[in-house]
C-alpha positions in Angstrom: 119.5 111.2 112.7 120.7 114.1 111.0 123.3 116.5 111.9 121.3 119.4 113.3 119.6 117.0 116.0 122.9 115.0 116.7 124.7 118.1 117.6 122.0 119.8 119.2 121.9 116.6 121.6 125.4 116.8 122.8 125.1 120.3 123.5 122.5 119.8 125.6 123.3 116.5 127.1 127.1 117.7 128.3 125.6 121.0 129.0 124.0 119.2 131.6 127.1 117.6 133.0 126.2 114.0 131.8 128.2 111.6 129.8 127.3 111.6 126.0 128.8 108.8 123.7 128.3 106.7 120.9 125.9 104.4 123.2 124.0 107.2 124.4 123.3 108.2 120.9 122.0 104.9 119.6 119.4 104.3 122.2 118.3 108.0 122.4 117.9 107.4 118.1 116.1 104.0 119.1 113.8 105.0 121.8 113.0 108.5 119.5 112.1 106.6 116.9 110.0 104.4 118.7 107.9 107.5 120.2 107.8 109.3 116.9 106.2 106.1 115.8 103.6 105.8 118.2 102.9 109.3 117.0 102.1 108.6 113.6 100.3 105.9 114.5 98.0 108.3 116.8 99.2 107.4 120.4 100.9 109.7 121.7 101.5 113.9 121.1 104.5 116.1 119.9 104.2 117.9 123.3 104.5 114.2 125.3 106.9 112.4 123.2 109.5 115.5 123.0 109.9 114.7 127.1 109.5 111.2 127.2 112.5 110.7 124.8 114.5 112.4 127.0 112.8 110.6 130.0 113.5 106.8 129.0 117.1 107.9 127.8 117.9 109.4 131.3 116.3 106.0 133.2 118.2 103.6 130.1 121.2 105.4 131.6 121.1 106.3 135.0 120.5 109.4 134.9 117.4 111.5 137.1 114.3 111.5 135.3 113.4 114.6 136.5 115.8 116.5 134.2 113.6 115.2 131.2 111.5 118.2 130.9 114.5 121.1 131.2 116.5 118.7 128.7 113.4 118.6 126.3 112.7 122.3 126.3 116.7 122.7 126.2 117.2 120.9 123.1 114.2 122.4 121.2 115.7 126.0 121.3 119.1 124.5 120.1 117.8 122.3 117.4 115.5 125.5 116.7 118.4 127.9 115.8 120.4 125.0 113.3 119.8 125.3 109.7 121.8 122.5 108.7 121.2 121.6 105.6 121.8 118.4 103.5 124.5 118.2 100.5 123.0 120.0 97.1 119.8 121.4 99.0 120.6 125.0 97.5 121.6 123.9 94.3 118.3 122.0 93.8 116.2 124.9 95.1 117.8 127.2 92.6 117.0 124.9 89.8 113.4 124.6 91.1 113.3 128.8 91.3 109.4 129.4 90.1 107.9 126.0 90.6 105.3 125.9 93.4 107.0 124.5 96.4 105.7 123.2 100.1 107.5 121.8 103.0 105.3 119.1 104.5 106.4 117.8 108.3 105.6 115.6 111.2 107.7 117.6 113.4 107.3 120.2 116.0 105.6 123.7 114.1 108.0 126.0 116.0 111.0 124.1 116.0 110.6 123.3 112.1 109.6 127.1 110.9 112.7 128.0 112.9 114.6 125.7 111.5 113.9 126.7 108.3 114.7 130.3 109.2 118.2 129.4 110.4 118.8 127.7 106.9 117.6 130.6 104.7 115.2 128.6 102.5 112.1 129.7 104.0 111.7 132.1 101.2 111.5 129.2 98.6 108.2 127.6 100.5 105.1 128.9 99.4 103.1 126.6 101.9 104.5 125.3 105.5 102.3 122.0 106.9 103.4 120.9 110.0 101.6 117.7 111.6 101.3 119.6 115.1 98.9 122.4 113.3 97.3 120.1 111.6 96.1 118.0 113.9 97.3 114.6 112.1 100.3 113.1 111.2 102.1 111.1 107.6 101.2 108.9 106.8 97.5 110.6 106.8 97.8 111.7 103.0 95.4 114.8 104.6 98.5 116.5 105.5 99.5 116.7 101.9 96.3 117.1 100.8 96.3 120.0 102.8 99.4 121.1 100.9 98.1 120.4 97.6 95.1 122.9 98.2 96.6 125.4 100.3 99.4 125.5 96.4 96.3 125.0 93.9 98.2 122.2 92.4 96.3 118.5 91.1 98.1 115.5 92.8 98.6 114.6 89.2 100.9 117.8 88.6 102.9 117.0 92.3 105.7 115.3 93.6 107.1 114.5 96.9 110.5 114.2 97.9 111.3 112.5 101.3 113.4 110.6 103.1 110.8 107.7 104.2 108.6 105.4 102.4 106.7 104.1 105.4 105.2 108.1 106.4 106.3 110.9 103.4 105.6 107.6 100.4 102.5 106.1 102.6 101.3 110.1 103.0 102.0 110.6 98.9 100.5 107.4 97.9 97.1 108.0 99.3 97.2 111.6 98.5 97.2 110.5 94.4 100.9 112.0 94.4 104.4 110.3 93.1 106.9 110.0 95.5 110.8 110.6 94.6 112.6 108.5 97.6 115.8 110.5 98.5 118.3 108.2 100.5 117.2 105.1 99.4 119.6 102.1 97.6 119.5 99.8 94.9 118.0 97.4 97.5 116.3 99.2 99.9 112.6 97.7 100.6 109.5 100.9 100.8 107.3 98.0 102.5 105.0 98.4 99.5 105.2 101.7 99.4 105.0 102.9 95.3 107.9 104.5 94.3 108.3 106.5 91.1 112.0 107.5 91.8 114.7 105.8 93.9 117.7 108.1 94.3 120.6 108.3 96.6 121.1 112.3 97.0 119.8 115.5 96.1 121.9 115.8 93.2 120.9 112.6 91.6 117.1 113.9 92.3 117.8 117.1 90.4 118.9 115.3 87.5 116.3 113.2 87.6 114.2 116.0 87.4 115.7 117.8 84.7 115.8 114.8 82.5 112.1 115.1 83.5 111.6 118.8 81.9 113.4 118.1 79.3 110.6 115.6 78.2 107.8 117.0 78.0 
């Protein structure tokens, strides 16, 4: 979970006079990821799964189901105005100044165009593809298809950087696009997933890249 949703959690969950902790955290990060999951797979909707989280936390702990909904719509509008941003981010987006660049998500349209507001980087992103727009979800490689037409680029000429092998590597993979896996160790498994580079940060990725450049 990254720091913009962790924070925006507890702000919400003690804003509501209930006990957040370390517990809390884990099985709200377990049963998330379970739902978002299920979405990918088709089951289940953005607009269901951003209340149910909050429903099967409140029941795992206790607490009255019936706040699920006002917790759900409370934590979109925080996590909506965070533009957290991981280490090297700008740095890398400088260095990539006049390449054609989209941001390609599974999460919520409004929340993420916000999001990208708060952080300031929107103005880097020719083309914005949310999952909740498009009507499917990564690992459909439709949603970067969508990208790749929507830039004028050949999946040839693309890369995608992401976080996950199983839905951003799945999604590039049958799109006929490289995929650079940021996050991931010497050992880490992509389930069979192809993966053209294996890198631990966002600095490591921009040298990678401009070893790249200076190759051809």
């Amino acid at each position: 979970m990254h720091r913009a949703e962790r924070m925006a959690l507890r702000a919400v969950w003690q804003g509501a006079g209930l006990r957040f902790g370390p517990r809390l955290l884990a099985d709200y990060r377990a049963l998330n990821e379970q739902l978002w999951a299920a979405y990918r797979r088709g089951e289940t909707t953005t607009e269901a799964l951003a209340v149910e989280r909050f429903r099967r936390t409140l029941l795992a702990h206790g607490g009255p189901p019936a706040l699920a909904r006002r917790l759900s719509s409370a934590y979109l509008r925080a996590l909506s105005g965070r533009g957290d941003l991981l280490p090297g981010s700008r740095r890398l987006l400088r260095a990539l100044r006049g390449r054609k660049l989209a941001v390609v998500t599974n999460g919520i349209d409004r929340v993420q165009r916000s999001r990208l507001r708060a952080s300031g980087l929107d103005a880097h992103f020719a083309v914005i593809v949310t999952s909740e727009r498009a009507g499917y979800a990564k690992p459909d490689p439709r949603l970067v298809q969508d990208a790749l037409r929507r830039l004028r680029i050949a999946p040839e000429d693309a890369l995608m950087i992401g976080d996950d092998p199983r839905s951003d590597g799945a999604a590039a993979h049958g799109a006929g696009v490289r995929f650079a896996w940021v996050g991931a160790h010497r050992a880490s498994d992509a389930n069979g997933t192809p993966v053209h580079w294996r890198v631990r940060d966002l600095g490591a990725l921009q040298t990678r890249l401009a070893l790249a450049a200076s190759q051809t």
